[in-house]
C-alpha positions as CSV (number, residue, x, y, z in Angstrom):
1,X,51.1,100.1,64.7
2,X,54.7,100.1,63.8
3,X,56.9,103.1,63.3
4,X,59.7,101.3,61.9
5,X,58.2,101.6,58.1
6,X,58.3,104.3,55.5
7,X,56.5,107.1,55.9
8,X,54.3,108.1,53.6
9,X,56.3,111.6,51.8
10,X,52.8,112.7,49.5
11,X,51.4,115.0,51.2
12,X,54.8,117.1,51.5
13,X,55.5,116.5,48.1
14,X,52.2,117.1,46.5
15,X,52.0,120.5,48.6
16,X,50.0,119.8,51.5
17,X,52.7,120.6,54.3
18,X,52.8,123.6,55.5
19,X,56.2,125.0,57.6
20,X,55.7,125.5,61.0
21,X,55.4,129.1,62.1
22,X,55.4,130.1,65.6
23,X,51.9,130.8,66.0
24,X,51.9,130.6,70.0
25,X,51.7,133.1,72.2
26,X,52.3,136.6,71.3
27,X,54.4,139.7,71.1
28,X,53.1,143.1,70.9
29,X,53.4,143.6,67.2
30,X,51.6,140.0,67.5
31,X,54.2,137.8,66.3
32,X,54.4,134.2,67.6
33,X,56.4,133.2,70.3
34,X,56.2,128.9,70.2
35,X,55.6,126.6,67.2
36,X,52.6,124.3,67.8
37,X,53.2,120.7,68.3
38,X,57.1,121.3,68.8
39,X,59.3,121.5,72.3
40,X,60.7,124.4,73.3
41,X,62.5,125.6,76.7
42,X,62.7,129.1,78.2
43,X,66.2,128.8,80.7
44,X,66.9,131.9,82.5
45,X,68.8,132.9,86.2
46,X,66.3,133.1,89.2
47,X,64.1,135.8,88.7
48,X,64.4,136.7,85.4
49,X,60.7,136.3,84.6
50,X,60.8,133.0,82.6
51,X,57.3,132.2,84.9
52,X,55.8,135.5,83.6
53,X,57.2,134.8,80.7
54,X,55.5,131.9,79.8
55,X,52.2,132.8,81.9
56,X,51.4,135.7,79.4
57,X,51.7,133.2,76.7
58,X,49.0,131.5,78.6
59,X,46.9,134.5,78.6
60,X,47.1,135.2,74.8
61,X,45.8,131.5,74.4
62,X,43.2,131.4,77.3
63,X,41.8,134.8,75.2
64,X,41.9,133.0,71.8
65,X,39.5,130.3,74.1
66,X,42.2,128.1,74.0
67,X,43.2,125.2,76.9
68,X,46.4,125.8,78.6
69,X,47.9,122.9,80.8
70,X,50.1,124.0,83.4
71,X,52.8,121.3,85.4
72,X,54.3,122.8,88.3
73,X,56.9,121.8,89.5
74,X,58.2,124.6,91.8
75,X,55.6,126.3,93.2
76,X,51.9,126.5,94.0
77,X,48.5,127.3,92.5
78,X,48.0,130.1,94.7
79,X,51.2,132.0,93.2
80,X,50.7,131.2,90.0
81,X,46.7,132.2,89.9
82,X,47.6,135.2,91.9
83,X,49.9,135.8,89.3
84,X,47.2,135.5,86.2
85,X,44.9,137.5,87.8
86,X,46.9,140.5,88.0
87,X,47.5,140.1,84.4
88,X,43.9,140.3,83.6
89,X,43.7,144.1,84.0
90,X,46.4,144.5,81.7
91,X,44.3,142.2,79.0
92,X,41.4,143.9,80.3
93,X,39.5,141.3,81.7
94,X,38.5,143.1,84.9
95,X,36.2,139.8,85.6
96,X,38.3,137.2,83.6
97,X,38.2,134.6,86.2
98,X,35.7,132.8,84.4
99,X,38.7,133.0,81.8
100,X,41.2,131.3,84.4
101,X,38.2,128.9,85.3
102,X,37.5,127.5,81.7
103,X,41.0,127.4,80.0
104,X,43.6,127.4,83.0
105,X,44.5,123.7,84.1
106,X,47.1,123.6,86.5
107,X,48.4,120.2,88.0
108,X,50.9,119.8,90.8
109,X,52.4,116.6,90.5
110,X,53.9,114.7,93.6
111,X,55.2,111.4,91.8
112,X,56.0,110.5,88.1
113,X,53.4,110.6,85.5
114,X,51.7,107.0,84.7
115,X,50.2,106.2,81.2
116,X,46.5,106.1,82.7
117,X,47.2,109.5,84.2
118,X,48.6,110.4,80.5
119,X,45.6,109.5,78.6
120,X,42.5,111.4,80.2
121,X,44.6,114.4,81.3
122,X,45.3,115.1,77.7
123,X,42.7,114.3,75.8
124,X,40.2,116.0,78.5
125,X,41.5,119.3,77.7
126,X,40.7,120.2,73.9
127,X,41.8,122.3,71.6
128,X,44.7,122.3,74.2
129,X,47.5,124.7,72.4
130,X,50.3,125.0,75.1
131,X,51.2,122.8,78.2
132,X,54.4,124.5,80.1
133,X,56.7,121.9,82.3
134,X,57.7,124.8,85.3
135,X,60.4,123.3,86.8
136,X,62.6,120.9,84.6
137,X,65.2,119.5,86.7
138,X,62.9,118.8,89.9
139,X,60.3,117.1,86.9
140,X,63.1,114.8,86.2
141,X,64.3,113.9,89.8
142,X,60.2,113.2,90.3
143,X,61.2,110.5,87.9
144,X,64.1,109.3,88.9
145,X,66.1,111.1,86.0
146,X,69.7,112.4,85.5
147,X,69.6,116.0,84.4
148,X,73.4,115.6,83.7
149,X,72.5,112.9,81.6
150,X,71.7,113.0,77.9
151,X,69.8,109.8,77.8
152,X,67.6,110.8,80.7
153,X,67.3,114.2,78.7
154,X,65.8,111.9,75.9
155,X,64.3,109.7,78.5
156,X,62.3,112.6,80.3
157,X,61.2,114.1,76.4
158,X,59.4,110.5,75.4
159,X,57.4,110.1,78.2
160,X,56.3,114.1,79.3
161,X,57.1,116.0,75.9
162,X,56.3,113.9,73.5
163,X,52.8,113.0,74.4
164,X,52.0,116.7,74.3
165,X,53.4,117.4,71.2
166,X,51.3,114.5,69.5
167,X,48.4,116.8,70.3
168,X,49.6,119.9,68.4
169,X,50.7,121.7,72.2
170,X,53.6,123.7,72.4
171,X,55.7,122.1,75.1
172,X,57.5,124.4,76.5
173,X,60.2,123.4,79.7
174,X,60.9,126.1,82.1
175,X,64.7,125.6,83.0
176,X,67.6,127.3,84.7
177,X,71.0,128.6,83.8
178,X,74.5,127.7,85.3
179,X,76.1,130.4,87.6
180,X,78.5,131.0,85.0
181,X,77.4,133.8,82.5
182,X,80.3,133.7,81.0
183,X,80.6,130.5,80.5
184,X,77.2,129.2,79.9
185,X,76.7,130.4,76.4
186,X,73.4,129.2,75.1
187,X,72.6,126.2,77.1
188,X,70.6,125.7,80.3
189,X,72.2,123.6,83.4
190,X,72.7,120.1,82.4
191,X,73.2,117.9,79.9
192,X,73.2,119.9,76.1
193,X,70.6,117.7,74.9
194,X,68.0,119.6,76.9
195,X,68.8,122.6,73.7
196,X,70.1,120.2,70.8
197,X,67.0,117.8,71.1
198,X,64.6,120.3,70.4
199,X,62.4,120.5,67.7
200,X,61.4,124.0,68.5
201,X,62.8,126.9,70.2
202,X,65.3,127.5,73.0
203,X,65.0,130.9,74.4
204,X,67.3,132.3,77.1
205,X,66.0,135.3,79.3
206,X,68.9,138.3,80.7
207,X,67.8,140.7,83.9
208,X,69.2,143.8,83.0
209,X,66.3,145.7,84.9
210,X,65.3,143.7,88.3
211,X,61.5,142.3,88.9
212,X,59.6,143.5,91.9
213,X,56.6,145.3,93.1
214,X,57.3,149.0,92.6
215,X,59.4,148.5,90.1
216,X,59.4,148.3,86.6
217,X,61.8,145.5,85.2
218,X,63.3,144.0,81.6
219,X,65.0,141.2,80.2
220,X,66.1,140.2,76.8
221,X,65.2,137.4,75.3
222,X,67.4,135.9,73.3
223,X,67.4,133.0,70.6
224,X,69.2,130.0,71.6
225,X,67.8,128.0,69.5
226,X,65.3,127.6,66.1
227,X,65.2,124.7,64.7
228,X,62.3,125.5,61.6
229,X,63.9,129.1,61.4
230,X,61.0,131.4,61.4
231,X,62.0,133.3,64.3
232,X,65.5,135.0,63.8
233,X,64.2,136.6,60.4
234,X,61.9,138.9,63.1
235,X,64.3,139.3,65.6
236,X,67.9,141.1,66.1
237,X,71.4,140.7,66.5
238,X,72.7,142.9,69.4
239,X,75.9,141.4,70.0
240,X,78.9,139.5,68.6
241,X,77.2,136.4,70.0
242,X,75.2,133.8,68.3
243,X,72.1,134.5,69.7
244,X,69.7,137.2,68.5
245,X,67.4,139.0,70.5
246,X,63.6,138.1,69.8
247,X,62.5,141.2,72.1
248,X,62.2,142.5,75.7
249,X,60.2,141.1,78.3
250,X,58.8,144.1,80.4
251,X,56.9,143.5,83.6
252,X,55.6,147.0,85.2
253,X,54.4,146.2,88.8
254,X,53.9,149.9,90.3
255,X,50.8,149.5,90.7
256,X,50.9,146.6,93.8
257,X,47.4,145.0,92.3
258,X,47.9,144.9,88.6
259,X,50.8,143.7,86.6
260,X,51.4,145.3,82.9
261,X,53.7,142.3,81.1
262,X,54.5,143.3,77.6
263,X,56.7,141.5,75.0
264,X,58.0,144.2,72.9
265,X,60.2,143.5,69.5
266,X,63.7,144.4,69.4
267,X,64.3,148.4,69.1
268,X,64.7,149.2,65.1
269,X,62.6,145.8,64.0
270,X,59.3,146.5,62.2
């Protein structure tokens, strides 16, 4: 069927359409963190815990009995499992494998994604609420892509975001930052259309407290971008910057077998 024809504007004008509100994944006063059916990214310096980040979103959704797709492009399955089973005793699910089991699919691609491979990945894994891209710049080598490029920014969206969004997920592109703090202001490396084409949320992760076992470590996580504008009106401005922060991101690893990973509001927001 063709797109290039009106849409049909009742059902927004008679009442029926609802905002989006960031309903994904959750903080600890158990507001949203990603808007269904929307792309987001989550761009960060090595180590800042943009992977947890994004895994405990996971978990809220996998305890809601909600399907979680997982494209990694970084890593492995044994990190990444390792990693969601020592969240469990924080949720406490101190047998939640089965959890892992039933709502955790995690694919590893080796080549570019193929309509075929498209169409009975996504529709095999219903109601499937977020699918997270770890890895954005090697996804789009994979496919022979420009991350410097603004039309392979667009490119890489139609054929790996989109289709994931047309199922109600919450894309959400794991990404990295330029060296430059100073100079990278909101964006991740890369062309800007990987933050001004979304249709969600950009979020950008600080360190101020290092990651590690033994230690107990925090960044802030900051608002780069909101494009329906239900986020900032929960969050705070810290700075003289642009960005407010939508919380702290605390991952408590003293205990070598167990990970605590809280998302806690900004200080002073209720």
């Amino acid at each position: 069927m063709s797109t290039w024809k009106p849409v049909d504007l009742e059902p927004v004008l008679s009442g029926d359409w609802q905002r989006p509100m960031p309903t994904i994944g959750l903080r600890n006063d158990d507001r949203g963190l990603f808007y269904p059916g929307k792309s987001h990214t989550v761009a960060s310096e090595t180590e800042a815990g943009k992977t947890w980040f994004a895994l405990g979103a996971c978990w809220d959704e996998m305890q809601a009995g909600h399907h979680v797709l997982y494209l990694d492009f970084e890593d492995d399955q044994g990190t990444i499992v390792d990693r969601l089973r020592t969240l469990q005793h924080h949720r406490r699910e101190h047998s939640g494998d089965w959890r892992i089991r039933e709502y955790f699919h995690y694919i590893r691609p080796e080549g570019p994604v193929n309509h075929n491979d498209q169409v009975e990945t996504l529709h095999a894994f219903q109601p499937m609420t977020l699918a997270v891209a770890d890895g954005t710049t090697e996804a789009m080598v994979l496919h022979s892509l420009n991350p410097l490029d603004n039309a392979d920014v667009a490119t890489f969206g139609a054929i790996l975001v989109k289709p994931l969004m047309a199922l109600g997920a919450a894309s959400v592109c794991l990404d990295h930052v330029t060296k430059d703090r100073d100079g990278r202001g909101r964006y991740a490396i890369g062309a800007v259309h990987k933050l001004n084409g979304l249709s969600g949320a950009g979020y950008l992760l600080e360190n101020h407290s290092p990651f590690g076992i033994g230690l107990k470590g925090r960044s802030d996580i900051k608002i780069t971008k909101d494009r329906p504008g239900q986020l900032r009106v929960n969050g705070l401005r810290r700075d003289k910057s642009r960005m407010h922060s939508y919380g702290d991101l605390v991952l408590d690893s003293l205990n070598p077998t167990s990970v605590w990973l809280d998302v806690w509001p900004p200080q002073g927001v209720h």
